[in-house]
N, C-alpha and C positions, 0 to 999 in steps of 0.2 A: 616189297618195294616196287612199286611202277619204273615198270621200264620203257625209256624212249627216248629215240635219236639226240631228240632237240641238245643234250647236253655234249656230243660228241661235235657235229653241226659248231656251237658255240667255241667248244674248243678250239678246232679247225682254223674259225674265224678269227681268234682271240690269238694262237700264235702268228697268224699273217699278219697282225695289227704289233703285236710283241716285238717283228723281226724287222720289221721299219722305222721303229722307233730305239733298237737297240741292235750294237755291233758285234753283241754275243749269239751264240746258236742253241743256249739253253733256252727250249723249249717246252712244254707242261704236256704229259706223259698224253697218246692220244689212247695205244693199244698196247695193254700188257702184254707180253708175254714171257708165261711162265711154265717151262723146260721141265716138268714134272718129273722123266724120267732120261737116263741118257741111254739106257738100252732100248734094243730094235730087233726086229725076228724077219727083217731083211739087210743084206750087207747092199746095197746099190753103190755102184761103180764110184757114184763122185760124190755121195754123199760122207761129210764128214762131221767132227767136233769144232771145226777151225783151226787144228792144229795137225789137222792131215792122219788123225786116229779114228778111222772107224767106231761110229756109235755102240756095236756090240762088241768092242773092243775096249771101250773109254771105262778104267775101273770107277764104280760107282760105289767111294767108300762110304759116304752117307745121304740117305734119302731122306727126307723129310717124311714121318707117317701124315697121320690124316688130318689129325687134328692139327697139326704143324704146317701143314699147308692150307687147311681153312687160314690159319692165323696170317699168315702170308697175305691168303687173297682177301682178306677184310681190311689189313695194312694199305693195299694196293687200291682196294674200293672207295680211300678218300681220296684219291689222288688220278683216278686215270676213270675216262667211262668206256672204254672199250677193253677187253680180254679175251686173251686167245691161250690156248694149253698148245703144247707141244712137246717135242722129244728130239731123239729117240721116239719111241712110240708110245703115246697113253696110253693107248689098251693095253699092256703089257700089265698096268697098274689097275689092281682089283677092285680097286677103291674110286674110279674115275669116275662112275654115276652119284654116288655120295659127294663128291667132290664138285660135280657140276651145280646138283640142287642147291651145295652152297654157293656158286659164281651167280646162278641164276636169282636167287635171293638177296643177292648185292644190289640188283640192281644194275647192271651191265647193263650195256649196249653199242658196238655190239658183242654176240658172243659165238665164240668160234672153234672149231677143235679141228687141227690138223693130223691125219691119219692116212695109213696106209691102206685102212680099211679092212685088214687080214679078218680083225676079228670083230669086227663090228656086231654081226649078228648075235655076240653075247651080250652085247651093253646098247639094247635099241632102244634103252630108257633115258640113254644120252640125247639121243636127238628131241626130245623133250625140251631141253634146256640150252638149245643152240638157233642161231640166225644164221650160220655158216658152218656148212658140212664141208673143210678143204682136203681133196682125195689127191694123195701125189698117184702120175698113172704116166708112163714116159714111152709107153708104146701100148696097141689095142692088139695089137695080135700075141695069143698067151705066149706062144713057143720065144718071140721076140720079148717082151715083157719078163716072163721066167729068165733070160737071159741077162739083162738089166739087171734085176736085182738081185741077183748071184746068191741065189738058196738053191742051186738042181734045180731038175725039174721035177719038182713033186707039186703041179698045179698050182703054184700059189698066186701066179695072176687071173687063172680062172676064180678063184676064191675071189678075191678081190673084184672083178667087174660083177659077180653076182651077189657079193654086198652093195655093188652101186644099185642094181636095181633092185635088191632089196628096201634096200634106204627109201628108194623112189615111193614104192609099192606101202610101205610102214608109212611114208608121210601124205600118202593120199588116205590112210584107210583110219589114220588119225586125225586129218586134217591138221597138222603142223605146216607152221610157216616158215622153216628154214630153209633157205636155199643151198644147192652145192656148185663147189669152185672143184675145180678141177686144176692142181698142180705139174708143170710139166718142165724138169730141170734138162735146157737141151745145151748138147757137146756137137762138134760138126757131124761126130757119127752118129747120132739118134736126129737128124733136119728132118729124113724122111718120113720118120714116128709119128716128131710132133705135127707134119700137116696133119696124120693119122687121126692124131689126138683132136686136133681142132677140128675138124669135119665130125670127131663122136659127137664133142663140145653141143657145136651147132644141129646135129640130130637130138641130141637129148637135151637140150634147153638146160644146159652148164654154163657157167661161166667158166673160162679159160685161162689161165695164168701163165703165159710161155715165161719162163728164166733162162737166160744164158750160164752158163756152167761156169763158175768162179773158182778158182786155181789157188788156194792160198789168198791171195784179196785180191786179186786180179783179175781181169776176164782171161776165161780160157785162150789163147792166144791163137787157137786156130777157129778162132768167129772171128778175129778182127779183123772188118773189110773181106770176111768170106763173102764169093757173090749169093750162096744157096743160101745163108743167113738173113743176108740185107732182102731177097728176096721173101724168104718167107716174113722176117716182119715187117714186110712195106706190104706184105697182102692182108697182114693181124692189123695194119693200122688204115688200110681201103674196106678191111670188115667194120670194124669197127666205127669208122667213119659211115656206115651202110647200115648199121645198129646191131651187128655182133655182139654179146657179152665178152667179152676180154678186159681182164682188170687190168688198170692203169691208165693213167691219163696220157693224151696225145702224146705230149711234153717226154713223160718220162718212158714212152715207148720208143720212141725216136732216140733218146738217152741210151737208151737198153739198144737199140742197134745198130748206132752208131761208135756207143761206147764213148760217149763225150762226158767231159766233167758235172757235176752238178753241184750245189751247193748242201749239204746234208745239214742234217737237224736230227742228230740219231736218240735224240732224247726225246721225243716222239713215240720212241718204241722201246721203251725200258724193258730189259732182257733179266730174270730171276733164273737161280739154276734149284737144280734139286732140292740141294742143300740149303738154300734161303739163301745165298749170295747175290747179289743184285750187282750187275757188271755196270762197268761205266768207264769210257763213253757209249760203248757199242758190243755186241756179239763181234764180229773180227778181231777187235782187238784182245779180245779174252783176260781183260784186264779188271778187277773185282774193287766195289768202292768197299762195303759191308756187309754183312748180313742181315736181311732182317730181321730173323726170330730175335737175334741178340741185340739189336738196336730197337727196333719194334716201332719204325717212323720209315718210309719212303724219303721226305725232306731232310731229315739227316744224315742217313742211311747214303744220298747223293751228294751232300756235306764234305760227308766222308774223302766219299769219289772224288772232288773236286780239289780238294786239299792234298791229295796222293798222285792225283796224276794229271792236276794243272785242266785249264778250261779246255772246253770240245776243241780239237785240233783242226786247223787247216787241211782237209784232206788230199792228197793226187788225186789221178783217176782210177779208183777203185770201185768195189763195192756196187758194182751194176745188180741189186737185188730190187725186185719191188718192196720189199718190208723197209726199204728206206727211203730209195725213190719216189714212192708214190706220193707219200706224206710229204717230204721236202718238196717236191717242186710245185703239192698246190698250194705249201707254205710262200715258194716264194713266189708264185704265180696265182693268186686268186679268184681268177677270172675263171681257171680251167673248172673250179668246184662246182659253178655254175651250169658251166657245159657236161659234166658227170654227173649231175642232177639231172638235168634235162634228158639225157640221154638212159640215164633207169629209170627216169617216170611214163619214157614214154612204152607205146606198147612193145612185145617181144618180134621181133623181125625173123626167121629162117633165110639166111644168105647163105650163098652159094659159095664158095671159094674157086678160087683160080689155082689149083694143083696142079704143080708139075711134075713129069712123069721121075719115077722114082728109080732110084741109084740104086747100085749092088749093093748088096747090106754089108755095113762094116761095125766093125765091136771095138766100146769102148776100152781106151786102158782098166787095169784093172784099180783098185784105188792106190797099191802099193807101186806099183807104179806114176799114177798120177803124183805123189808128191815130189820125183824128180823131174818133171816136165816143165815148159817153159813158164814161168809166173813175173811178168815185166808191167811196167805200165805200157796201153795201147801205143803212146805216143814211140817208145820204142820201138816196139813192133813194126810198126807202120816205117820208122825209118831204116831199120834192118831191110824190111821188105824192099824197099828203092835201093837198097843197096845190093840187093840180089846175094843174101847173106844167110836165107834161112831154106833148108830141108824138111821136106815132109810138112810146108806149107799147108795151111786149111785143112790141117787134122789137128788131134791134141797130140799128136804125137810131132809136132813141130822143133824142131832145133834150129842152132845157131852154128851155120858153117864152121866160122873162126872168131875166136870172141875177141874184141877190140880191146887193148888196155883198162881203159876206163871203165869195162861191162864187166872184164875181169875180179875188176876191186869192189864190185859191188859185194 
């Protein structure tokens, strides 16, 4: 099957014209993704299931084999033109080059696989069948990196940056066209990383993905109105503005560091777990409509969903991710799609950034930790703050002096 843009493009377009004419937020799926595996052969500090369990933790009573997951993404192939795999880790799963040649024979576009990169150099048949190489990487110095992802240190961040330029090295001598994203989940104590991370970015012509760290659904509470935070993305959004690769649009970069509300459309990105469950509304909520193997329809299968847990919800301020950000707000801003056209058509730029000198290194909680930590909406935050109510400020390790009544009963 030929694959090409033009049908994702259409979509795009097709829910911005949907969301004006109607007062619901169902919107027609842009980018699958389907959660292949929930184990990981890194425990990283803040990475979780949504439920505060560690991925190599999260028991995985049944996986879909192979054939069970072709069936999956053929279900998903009438319905959505972009697909992404994810985890836990795919490469974990043996079957993940059999599995792509089938996405890539859908007819995707586009098509993406998020990795930690450990073991790429078994499955470099993968990159065959991908437009987006997304590599999580939260600091460039191994010894700092090894510390992140909380395996010892038995090199596994060296491993990892020299699968990145492997990758590199395989897709110049194949001549492939996929590109790589560079994932980078930052806490207030990894700011100094991710400048790290973004000056590799722009040496090695990566696109850049910075995330703020989300606490249960919340932003981490010690980014909120951090000045190092607001700092480093007012200089991702002066790169970017200069022609940086950094994914996201103005709109929801500004979203992402201000931590302001947005209007979501999480059906955009229809989330499958191992099992064939297809969630609904969203991954946060961890809330399941059906199955598909046992349904064997995406439109009913969200039927389902809708009937059990009532239409897409009004949401607070949560959920600062680009996997939802980005598509909502050029859903509700179409103007912006324009200017992120324009801006990867045109040529690649090498900018410089503006780096400030770097702090004493400090270590994130560990994840067992992380789920006692502060998880509020920002607007809280912000008013504890003027009330001169909170300890250990602009860390994750933020508290609350004396909790008020009412913060009490939450």
């Amino acid at each position: 099957m030929r694959r090409t843009p033009i049908p994702f493009v259409k979509r795009l377009f097709g829910n911005a014209i949907r969301a004006r004419l109607s007062d619901d937020k169902m919107s027609k799926p842009l980018v699958a993704s389907l959660y292949i595996t929930t184990k990981c052969n890194f425990r990283c500090t803040y990475c979780d299931d949504g439920t505060g369990t560690l991925y190599p933790d999260v028991p995985e009573t049944h996986r879909m084999e192979t054939e069970q997951a072709k069936q999956v993404i053929s279900i998903m192939a009438k319905v959505t033109p972009g697909f992404n795999v994810t985890g836990g880790e795919p490469t974990m799963r043996k079957d993940i080059v059999e599995l792509y040649e089938h996405i890539h024979a859908q007819g995707f576009y586009p098509i993406t696989l998020n990795t930690n990169a450990s073991l790429l150099e078994r499955y470099k048949k993968v990159m065959h069948y991908i437009d987006w190489l997304v590599v999580s990487v939260d600091a460039v110095n191994p010894e700092r990196f090894d510390e992140l992802i909380d395996v010892g240190k038995g090199g596994q961040a060296v491993k990892v940056m020299a699968n990145l330029e492997m990758s590199r090295e395989y897709k110049k001598e194949h001549k492939l066209p996929f590109e790589t994203m560079i994932n980078s989940v930052i806490t207030p104590e990894t700011i100094d990383d991710a400048w790290e991370v973004f000056e590799y970015c722009i040496a090695n012509r990566y696109m850049w993905s910075p995330m703020g760290h989300v606490n249960g659904k919340y932003p981490n509470a010690g980014l909120i109105d951090n000045p190092r935070w607001v700092e480093l993305m007012n200089e991702v959004i002066r790169a970017k503005k200069q022609g940086a690769w950094v994914y996201g649009n103005l709109r929801s970069l500004r979203i992402m560091r201000d931590f302001t509300r947005y209007e979501c459309y999480p059906t955009t990105r229809p989330i499958v777990y191992p099992n064939g469950d297809l969630l609904y509304p969203c991954g946060p909520f961890q809330t399941r409509a059906a199955n598909l193997l046992e349904v064997g329809d995406y439109q009913k299968a969200l039927t389902i969903g809708i009937n059990k847990h009532g239409p897409v919800p009004v949401c607070d301020n949560r959920c600062h991710v680009g996997c939802y950000s980005e598509a909502s707000t050029l859903i509700e801003q179409p103007s912006l799609m324009v200017m992120e056209a324009a801006r990867w058509l045109s040529p690649y730029k090498y900018v410089t950034i503006n780096k400030p000198a770097r702090h004493a290194p400090m270590v994130p909680p560990k994840m067992n930790d992380f789920r006692d930590l502060l998880a509020l909406p920002p607007e809280e935050i912000r008013e504890m703050r003027a009330q001169g109510r909170l300890e250990n400020d602009f860390t994750s390790r933020i508290r609350i002096r004396e909790i008020a009544e009412p913060l009490a009963a939450r």
